[in-house]
N, C-alpha and C positions, 0 to 999 in steps of 0.2 A: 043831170049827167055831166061828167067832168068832161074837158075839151084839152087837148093835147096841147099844151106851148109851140107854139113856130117857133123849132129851131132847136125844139130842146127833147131828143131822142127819146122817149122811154120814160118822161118827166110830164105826170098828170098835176095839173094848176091847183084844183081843190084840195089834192090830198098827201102832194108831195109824195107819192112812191114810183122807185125808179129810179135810174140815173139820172142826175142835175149835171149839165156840159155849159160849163160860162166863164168867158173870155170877159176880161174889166181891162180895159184901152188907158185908164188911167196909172193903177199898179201895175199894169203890164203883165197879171198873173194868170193863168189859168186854170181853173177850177174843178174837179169832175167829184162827186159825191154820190153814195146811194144813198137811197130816201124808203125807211119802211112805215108805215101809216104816220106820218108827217116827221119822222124823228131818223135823225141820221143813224147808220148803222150799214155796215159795210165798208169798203173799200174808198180811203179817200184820199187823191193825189191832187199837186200844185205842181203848175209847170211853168217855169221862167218866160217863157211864150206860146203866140196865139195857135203853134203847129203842133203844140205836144212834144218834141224831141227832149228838152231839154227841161228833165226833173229838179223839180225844188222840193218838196215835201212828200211823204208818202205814210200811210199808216191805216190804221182802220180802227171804225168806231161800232160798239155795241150799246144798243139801244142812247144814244146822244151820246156815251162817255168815250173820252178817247181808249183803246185798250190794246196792248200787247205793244209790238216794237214797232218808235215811229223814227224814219230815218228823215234827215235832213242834207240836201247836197248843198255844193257852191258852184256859180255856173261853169264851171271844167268838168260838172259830174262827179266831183270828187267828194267823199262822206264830209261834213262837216260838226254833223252831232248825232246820235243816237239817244232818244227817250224809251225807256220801258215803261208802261202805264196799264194802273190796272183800274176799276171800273172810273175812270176820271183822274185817279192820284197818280202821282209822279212817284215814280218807285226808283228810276237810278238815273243817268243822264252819264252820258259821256262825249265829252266834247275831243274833238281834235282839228291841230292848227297846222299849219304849214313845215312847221319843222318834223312834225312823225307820219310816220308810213298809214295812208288815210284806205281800209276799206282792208 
């Protein structure tokens, strides 16, 4: 029988299904992922810190591959890149910098 992680909501240890919630004190990132029978798939964000306000990555995965639109901010919350991806491949990429109008 699988046993719940301390600390980690809705995140079973043997089987990885569920929401994964992890704070790393070194890159200072924030983590959240779902997990279907050990393999990403769903909804997956990165947050510049340990409270969640302040997104750095966002996008979602089917079945392990990245897929559909993954946006990227910079810590003002402002767009910094947009990837479309379809089952893992990178299909178009648009980046923008501080001289054009972001978002």
């Amino acid at each position: 029988m699988a046993e719940k992680k301390q600390g980690q909501n809705d995140f079973i240890v043997s089987t990885l299904n569920g929401i994964y919630d992890a704070y790393d004190p070194y890159t200072k990132i924030h983590r959240q992922a779902k997990f279907e029978n050990g393999i990403l798939h769903g909804i997956y964000k990165e947050y510049f810190d340990e409270e969640k306000k302040q997104m750095k990555m966002e996008g979602h995965f089917e079945s392990g591959m990245k897929q559909g639109v993954w946006s990227e901010f910079d810590k003002k919350g402002r767009i910094e890149a947009v990837k479309i991806w379809n089952k893992g491949e990178l299909l178009e990429r648009t980046m923008y910098d501080d001289e054009e109008e972001k978002g």
